[in-house]
MARLO-467795 format. One record per residue (C-alpha): residue in one letter; x, z, y negated. Coordinates in pm, whole numbers, plus 50000, padded with zeros to 5 digits. Example, Ala and Ser with C-alpha at 12.3 -4.5 7.8 and 13.67 -1.06 7.14 Angstrom:
<sites>
A512305078050450
S513675071450106
</sites>
This chain:
<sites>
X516155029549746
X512965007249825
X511075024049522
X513335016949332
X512614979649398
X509154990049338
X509635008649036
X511384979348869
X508384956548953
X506094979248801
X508204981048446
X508664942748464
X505264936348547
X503544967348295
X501574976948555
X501205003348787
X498994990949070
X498624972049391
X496104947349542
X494714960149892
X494924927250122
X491994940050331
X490384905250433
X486814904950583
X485164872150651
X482284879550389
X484784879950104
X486004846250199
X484354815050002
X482534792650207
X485284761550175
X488044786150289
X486074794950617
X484704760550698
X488354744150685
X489244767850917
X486734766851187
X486544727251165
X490714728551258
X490384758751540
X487094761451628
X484484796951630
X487814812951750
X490324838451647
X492944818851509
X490254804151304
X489394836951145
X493034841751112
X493954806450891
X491214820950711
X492844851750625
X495944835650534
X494414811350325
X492154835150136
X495344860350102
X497464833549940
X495144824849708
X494764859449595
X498734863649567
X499424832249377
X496884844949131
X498214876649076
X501834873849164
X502794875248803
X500284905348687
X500754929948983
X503894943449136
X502754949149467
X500244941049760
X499154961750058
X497884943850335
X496314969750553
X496874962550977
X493364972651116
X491584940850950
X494464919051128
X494544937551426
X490744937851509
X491514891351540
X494184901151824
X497404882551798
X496584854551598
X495744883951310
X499024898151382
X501054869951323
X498544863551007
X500004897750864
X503484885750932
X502824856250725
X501134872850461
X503804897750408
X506494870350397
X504584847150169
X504094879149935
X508034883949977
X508724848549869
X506474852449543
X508474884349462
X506134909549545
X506564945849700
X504974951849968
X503514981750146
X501994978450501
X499575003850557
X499015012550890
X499295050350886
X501385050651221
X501735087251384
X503995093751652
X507355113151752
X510725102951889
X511465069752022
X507945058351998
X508155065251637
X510965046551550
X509825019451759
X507185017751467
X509885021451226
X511604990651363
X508564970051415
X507194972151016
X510554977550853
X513684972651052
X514934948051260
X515224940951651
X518544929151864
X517594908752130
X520674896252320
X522854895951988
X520264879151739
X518754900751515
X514944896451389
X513294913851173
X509014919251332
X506964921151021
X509254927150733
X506854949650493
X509274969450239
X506975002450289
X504665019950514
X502075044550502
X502515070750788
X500535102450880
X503195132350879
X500925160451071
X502975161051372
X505555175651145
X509285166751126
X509795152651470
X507625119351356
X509025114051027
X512455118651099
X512795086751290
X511955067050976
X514545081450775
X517685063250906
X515675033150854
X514735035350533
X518275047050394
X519785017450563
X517234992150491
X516405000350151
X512635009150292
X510215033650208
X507565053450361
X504205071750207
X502875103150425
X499425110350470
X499095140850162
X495655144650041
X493395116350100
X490485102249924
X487645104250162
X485155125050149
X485655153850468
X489425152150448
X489615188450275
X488165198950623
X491795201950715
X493995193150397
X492195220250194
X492575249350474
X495145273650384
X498385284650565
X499685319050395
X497785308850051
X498525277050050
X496775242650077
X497795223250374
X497945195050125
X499845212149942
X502645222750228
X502825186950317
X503625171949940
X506165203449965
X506995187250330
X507835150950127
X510155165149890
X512175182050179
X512435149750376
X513365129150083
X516175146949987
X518935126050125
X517015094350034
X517365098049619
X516615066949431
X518185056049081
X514665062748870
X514345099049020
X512245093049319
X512745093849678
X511865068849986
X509635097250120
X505855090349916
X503005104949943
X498895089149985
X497235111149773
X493545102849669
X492265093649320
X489065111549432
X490785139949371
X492435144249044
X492975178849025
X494495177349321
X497085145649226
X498255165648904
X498565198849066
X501125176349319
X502735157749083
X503885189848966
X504575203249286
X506005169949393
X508585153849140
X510875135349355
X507515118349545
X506305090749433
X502405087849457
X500325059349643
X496685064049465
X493915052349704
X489995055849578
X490195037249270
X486985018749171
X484755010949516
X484975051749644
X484285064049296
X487675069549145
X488135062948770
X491255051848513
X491385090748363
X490925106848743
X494025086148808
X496075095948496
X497675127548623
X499475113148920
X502345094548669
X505195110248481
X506045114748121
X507755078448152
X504345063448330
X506055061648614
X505465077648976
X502885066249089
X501075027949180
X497125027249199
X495495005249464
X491914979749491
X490884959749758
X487564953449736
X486944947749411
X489534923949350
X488674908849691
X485504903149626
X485404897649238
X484604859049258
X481044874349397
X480344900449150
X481254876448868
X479004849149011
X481454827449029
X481954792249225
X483774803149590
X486874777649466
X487024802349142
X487874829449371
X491914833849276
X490784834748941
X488424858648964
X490874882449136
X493184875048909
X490824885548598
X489744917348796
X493844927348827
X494154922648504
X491104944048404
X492264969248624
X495684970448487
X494494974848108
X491975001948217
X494215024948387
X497115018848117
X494945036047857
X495455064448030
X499155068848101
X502385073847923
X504215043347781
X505675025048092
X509275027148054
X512535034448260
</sites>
């Protein structure tokens, strides 16, 4: 299974988290942007070289040090197509330096339209015999409150193209218990749903214990992420909220197992942008990410378990 992939990375690597690719033309050095808009102008496909360039640099710095990156699809989809086809290269270039990669683009539909989603981030396409595969990413965050009917198309995908998938559980922001906190019969919507994961995963069993089926749940929350890692053993975790929305190393700690395993922690922001809270020279940037990872890494392995298979 695809976490398994992932879970590999993470015991090779000793580290349990994953760099947000979340690009914004403030946390690109100076150099970076003016090469770009020299070549293509004030335009979109200017923005977008940027992006590439900036996102390279960030993964040959920490390709090493962190088992996975997650390049979320709004920031690529608000430059149009050139941003587009900047994600597809970003998630290929992060391939070919042997990272994991997750696309997050919390896609929500049913049916066909579903699975048209399901093809375009993690399958492949026939198109008059030759097969091509859209974007390539190895996960995808999804949001499962339409129920069955718009997570079932993923499943044949992921079983037979060693993908995985993380459902919307309980999320870090601020007003999601609105909804995820409501109860159904005594229970926490949040709750039903990590119980929702474990049903859907079922069939989909990888080597190390976990399914393909994975679950977003918020390190704003970590009452909540132990109560589910009980209630969800078979699920691995995706831990947004770390660092920038107020999440810490020991709020994190009860989303892994006894092995340190079963869950990987995300930052964007702060890795993005650690070249600028370091004060450091915009051609220092990689290297500043790269010291941030590593920071990251050593704080949050204080708090877990041993990593180990």
């Amino acid at each position: 299974m695809s976490f398994d992939r992932l879970i590999a990375r993470i015991v090779e690597t000793g580290n349990p988290t994953v760099v947000g690719l979340d690009p914004k033309l403030d946390y690109i050095p100076e150099h970076i942007k003016e090469a770009a808009f020299q070549e293509h102008g004030n335009t979109l496909r200017g923005a977008a070289e940027a992006f590439l360039t900036f996102n390279k640099g960030i993964i040959d710095a920490v390709c090493d040090i962190v088992p996975a990156v997650k390049p979320q699809c709004a920031y690529y989809e608000m430059l149009g197509y050139e941003g587009m086809r900047a994600l597809y290269e970003t998630i290929q270039y992060a391939k070919s330096r042997g990272m994991f990669v997750i696309t997050d683009g919390k896609r929500n539909d049913i049916g066909s339209t579903m699975e048209a989603y399901a093809v375009a981030h993690l399958g492949e396409i026939s198109i008059n015999g030759a097969v091509a595969e859209p974007f390539g990413g190895d996960a995808l965050t999804v949001n499962g409150y339409l129920g069955t009917d718009g997570i079932k198309p993923l499943l044949g995908i992921c079983n037979a193209k060693d993908k995985g998938i993380f459902a919307l559980v309980k999320t870090s922001n601020p007003s999601s218990g609105e909804f995820q906190d409501r109860e159904i019969d005594g229970e926490a919507v949040y709750s039903i749903m990590a119980g929702m994961c474990e049903a859907w995963g079922a069939e989909s069993m990888g080597q190390y214990g976990y399914s393909a089926v994975g679950a977003v749940v918020g390190a704003t929350y970590p009452a909540q992420l132990a109560e589910l890692r009980k209630k969800a053993p078979h699920t691995f975790f995706l831990v947004p909220g770390y660092g920038a929305q107020g999440g810490t190393a020991a709020d994190v700690a009860g989303a892994f197992d006894e092995k340190g395993l079963g869950a990987i922690v995300n930052s964007s922001r702060a890795i993005l942008t650690a070249w600028k809270k370091q004060n450091a020279p915009g051609e220092e940037y990689a290297a500043a990410a790269r010291n941030e990872a590593i920071r990251m890494r050593d704080d949050i392995t204080q708090y877990i378990p041993k990593i180990t298979l």
